[in-house]
One Martini backbone bead per residue (centre of mass of N, CA, C, O) as a GRO file, in nm:
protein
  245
    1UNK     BB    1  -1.034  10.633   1.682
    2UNK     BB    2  -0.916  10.318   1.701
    3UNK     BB    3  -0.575  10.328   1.529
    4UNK     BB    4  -0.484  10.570   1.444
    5UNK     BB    5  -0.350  10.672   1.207
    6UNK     BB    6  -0.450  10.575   0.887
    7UNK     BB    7  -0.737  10.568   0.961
    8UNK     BB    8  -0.999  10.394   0.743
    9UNK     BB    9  -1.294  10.506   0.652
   10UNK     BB   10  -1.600  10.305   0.587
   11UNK     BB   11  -1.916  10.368   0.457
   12UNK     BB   12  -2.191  10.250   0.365
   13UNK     BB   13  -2.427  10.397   0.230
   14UNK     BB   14  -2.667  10.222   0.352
   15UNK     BB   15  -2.613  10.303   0.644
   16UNK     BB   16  -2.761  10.608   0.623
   17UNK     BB   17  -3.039  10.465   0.524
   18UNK     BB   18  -3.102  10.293   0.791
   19UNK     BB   19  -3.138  10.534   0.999
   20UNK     BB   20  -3.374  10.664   0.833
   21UNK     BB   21  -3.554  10.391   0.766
   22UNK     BB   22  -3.629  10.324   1.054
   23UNK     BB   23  -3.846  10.563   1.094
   24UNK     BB   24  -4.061  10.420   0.868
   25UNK     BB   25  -4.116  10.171   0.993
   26UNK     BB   26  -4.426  10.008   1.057
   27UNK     BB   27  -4.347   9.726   1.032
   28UNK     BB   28  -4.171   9.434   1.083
   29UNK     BB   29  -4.179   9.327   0.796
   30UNK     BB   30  -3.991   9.579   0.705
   31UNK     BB   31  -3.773   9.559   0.832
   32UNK     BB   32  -3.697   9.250   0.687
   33UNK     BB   33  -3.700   9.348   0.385
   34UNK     BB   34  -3.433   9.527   0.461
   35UNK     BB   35  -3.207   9.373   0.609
   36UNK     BB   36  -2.880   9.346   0.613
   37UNK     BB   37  -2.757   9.643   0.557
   38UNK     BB   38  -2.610   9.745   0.842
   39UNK     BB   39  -2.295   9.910   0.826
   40UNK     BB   40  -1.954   9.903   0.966
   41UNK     BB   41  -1.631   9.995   0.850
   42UNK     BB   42  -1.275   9.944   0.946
   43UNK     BB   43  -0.974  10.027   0.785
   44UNK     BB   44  -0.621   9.934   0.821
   45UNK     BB   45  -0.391   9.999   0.562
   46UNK     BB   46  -0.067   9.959   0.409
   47UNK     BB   47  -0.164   9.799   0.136
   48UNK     BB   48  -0.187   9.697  -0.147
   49UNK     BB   49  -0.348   9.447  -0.235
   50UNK     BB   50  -0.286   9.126  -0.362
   51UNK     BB   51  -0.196   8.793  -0.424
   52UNK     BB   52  -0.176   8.515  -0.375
   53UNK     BB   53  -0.034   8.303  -0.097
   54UNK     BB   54   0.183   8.136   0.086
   55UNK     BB   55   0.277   8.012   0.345
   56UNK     BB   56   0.379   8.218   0.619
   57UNK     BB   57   0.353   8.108   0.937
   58UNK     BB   58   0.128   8.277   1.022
   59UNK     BB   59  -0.097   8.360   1.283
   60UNK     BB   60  -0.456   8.330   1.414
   61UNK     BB   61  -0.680   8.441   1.650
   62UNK     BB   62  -0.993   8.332   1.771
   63UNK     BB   63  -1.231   8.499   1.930
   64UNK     BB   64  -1.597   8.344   2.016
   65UNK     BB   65  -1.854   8.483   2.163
   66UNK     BB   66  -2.098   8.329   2.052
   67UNK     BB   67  -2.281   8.056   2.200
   68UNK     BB   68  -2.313   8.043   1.884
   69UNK     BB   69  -2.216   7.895   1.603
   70UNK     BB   70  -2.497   7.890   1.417
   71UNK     BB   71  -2.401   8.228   1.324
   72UNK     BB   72  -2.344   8.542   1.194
   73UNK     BB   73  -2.078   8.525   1.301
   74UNK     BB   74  -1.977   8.280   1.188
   75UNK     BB   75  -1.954   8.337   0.912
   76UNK     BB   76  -1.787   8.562   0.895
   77UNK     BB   77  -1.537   8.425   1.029
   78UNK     BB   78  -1.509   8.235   0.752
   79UNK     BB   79  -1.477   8.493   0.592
   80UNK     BB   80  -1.207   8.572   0.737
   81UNK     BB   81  -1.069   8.280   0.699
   82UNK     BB   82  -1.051   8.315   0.394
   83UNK     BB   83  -0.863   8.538   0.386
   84UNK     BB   84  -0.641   8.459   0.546
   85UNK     BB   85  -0.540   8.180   0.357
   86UNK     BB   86  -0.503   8.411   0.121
   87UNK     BB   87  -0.224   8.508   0.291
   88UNK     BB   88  -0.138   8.218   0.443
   89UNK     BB   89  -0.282   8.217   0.716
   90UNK     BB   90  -0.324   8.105   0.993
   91UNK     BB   91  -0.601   7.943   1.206
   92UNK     BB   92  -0.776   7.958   1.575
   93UNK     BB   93  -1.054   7.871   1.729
   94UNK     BB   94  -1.229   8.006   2.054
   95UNK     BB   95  -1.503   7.865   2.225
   96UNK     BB   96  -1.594   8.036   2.523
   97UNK     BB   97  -1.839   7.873   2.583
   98UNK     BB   98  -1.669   7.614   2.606
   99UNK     BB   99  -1.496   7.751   2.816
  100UNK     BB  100  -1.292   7.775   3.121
  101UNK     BB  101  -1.372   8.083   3.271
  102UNK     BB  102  -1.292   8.307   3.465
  103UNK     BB  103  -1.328   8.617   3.662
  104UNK     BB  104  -1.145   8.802   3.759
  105UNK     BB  105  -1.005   8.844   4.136
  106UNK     BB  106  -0.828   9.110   4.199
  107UNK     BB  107  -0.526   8.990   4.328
  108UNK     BB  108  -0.274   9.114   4.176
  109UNK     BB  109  -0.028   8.901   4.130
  110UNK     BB  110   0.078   9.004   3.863
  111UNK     BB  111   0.186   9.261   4.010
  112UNK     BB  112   0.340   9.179   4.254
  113UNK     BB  113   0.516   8.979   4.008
  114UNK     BB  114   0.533   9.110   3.745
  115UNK     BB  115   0.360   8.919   3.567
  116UNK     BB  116   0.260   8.720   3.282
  117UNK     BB  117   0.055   8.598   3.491
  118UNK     BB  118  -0.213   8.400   3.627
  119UNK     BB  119  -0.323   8.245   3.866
  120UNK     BB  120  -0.553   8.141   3.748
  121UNK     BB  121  -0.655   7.807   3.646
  122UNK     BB  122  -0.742   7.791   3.309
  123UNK     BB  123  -0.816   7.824   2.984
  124UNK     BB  124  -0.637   8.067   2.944
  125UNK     BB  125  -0.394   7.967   2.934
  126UNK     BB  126  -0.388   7.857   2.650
  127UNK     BB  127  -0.435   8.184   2.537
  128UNK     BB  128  -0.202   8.286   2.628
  129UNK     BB  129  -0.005   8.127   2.472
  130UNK     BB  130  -0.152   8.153   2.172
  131UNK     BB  131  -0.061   8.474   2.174
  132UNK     BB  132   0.239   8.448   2.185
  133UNK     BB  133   0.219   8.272   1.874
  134UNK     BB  134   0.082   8.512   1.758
  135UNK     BB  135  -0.027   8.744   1.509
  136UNK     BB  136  -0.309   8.803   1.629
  137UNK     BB  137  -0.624   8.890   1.626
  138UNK     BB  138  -0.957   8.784   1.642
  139UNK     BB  139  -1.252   8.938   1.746
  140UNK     BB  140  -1.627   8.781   1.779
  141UNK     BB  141  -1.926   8.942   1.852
  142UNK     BB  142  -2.249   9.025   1.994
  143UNK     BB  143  -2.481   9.228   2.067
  144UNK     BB  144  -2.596   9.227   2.444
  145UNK     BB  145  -2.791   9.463   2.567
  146UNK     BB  146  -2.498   9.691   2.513
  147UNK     BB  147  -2.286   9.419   2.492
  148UNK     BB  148  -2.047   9.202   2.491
  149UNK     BB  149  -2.054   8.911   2.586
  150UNK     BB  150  -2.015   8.785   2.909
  151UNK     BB  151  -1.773   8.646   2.777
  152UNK     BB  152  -1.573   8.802   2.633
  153UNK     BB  153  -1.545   8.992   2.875
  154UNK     BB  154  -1.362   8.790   3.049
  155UNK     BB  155  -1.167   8.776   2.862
  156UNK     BB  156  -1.088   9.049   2.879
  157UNK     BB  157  -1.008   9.068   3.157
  158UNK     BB  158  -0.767   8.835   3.134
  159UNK     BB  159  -0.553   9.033   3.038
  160UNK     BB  160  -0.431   9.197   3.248
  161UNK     BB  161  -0.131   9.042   3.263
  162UNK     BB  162  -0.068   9.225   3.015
  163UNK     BB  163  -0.009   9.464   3.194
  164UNK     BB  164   0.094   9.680   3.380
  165UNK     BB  165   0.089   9.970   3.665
  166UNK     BB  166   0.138  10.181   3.356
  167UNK     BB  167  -0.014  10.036   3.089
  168UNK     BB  168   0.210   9.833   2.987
  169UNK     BB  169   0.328   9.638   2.786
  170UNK     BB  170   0.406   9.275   2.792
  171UNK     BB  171   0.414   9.225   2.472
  172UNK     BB  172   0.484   9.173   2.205
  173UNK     BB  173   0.533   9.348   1.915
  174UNK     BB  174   0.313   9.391   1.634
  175UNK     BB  175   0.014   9.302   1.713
  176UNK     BB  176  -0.291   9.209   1.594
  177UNK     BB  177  -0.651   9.357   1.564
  178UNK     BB  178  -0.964   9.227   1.511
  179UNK     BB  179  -1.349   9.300   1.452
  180UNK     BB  180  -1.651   9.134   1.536
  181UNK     BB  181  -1.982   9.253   1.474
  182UNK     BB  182  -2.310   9.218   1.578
  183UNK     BB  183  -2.686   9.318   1.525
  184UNK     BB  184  -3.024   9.358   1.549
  185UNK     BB  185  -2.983   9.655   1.545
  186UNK     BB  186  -2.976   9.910   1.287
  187UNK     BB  187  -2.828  10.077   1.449
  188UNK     BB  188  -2.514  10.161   1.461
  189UNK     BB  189  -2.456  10.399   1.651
  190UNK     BB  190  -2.598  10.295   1.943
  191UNK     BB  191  -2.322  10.116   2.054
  192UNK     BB  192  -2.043  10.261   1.982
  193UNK     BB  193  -1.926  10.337   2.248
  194UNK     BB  194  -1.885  10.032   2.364
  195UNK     BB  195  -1.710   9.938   2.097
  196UNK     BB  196  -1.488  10.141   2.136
  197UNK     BB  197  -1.376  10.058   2.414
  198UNK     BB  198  -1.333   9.747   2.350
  199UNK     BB  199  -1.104   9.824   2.156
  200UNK     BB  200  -0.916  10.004   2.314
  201UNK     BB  201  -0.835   9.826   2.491
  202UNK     BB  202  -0.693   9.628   2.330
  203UNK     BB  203  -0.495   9.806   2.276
  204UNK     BB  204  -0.366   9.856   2.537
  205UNK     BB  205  -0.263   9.562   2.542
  206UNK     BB  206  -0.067   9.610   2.243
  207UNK     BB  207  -0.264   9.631   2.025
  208UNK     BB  208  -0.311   9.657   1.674
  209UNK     BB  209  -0.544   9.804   1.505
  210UNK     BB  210  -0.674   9.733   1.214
  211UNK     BB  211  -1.009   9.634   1.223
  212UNK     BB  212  -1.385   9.668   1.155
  213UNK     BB  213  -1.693   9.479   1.204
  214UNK     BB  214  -2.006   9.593   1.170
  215UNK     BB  215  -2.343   9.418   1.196
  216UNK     BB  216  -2.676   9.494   1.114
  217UNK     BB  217  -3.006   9.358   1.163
  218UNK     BB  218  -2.969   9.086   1.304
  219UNK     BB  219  -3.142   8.791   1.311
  220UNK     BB  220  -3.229   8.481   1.385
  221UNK     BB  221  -3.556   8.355   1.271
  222UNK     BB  222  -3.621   8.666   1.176
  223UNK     BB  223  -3.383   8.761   0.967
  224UNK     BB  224  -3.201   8.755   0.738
  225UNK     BB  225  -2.885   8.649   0.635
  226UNK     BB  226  -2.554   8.759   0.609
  227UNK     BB  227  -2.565   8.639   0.324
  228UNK     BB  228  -2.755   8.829   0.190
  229UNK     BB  229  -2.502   9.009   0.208
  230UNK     BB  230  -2.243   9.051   0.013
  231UNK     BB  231  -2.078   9.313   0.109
  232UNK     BB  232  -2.096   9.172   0.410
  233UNK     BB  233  -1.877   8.947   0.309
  234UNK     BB  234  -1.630   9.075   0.210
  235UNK     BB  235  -1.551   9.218   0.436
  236UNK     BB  236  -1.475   9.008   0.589
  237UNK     BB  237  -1.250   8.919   0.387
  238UNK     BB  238  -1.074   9.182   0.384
  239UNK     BB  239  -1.002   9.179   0.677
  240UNK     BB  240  -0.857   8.890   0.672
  241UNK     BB  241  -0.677   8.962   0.467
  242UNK     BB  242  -0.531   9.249   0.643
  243UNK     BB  243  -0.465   9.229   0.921
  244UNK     BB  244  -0.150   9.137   0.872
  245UNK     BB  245  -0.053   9.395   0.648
   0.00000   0.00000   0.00000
């Protein structure tokens, strides 16, 4: 598990109860009776939470890879950033399905040269920037067709010029990631392959992984939203508190 030493795995009960009760759903709508209870979280926390605090100067990017703003993923994400304010942490958040950002074109400048810098010139610029003045990031995407968004993905492909030809970070050292996933389906470890790989790259470019949350069984329009389940807000608002910690 990506995270290292010292990680902290939390299973919510129910969420072994939903893989083997997916198994017994006879119709649609006993599925969506079941509701979004399907969780899965881990975090990483090197100390015991605290009194609320002043702000801190520090700051978190949040990466927003689902093309729905008004969605059970955007909803965690304010749940985390309600952790993270009561933390002293400002956040700044960027709609990828809003920014221009090409996907990498394997030209290599960035390694031929040297350089954290991509040749291609457009919105990933402003977020190359804003990498280096925060202390973290939070990235978060529902799982689409068997992986994360394919915003998300373009996006972490840009992260490319950010280790050298031999897989060290370009990174100030010291920074932290965490990771919001939604899915349809209820089953938690169904895609956890694929989340765990996009987690490990995370890793590799230099950030130090603190926390994740699955959050299953969510569909907008079709079953109950993610706010019907408040266990599963609450972990992402310790999440959004933990991050920085």
């Amino acid at each position: 598990m990506v995270g290292g030493a010292g990680m902290i795995i939390h299973r919510v009960k129910i969420t072994n109860s939903c893989v083997h009760r997916t198994r017994e759903f006879k119709t649609r709508n006993e599925q969506q009776d079941f509701g979004a209870f399907a969780v899965s979280f881990t975090l990483n926390t090197g100390k015991m939470k605290g009194d609320s605090e002043m702000s801190t100067g520090k700051k978190v990017a949040i990466m927003f890879g689902s093309p729905r703003k008004n969605s059970n993923t955007r909803i965690l994400v304010e749940e985390a950033r309600k952790g993270l304010a009561y933390k002293g942490v400002t956040s700044e958040i960027f709609y990828l399905c809003e920014m221009s950002i090409k996907g990498c074109q394997a030209c290599y400048s960035c390694k031929r040269n040297n350089v954290s810098e991509c040749a291609v010139k457009d919105d990933m610029q402003k977020i190359y920037e804003t990498i280096k003045e925060t202390d973290g990031i939070l990235v978060a995407s529902p799982i689409y067709f068997g992986g994360v968004t394919a915003q998300t993905k373009t996006w972490l492909d840009r992260l490319f010029p950010l280790i050298d030809m031999n897989v060290n970070s370009r990174m100030a050292r010291g920074k932290k990631a965490a990771f919001i996933f939604t899915q349809n389906q209820p089953v938690p470890e169904l895609f956890a392959n694929h989340i765990d790989v996009f987690k490990m790259m995370i890793g590799f470019i230099g950030f130090e992984v603190k926390g994740s949350l699955l959050a299953c069984n969510l569909d907008k329009g079709y079953k109950p939203m993610v706010t019907e389940n408040k266990e599963v807000m609450a972990r992402a608002y310790e999440l959004g508190k933990e991050l920085l910690a």
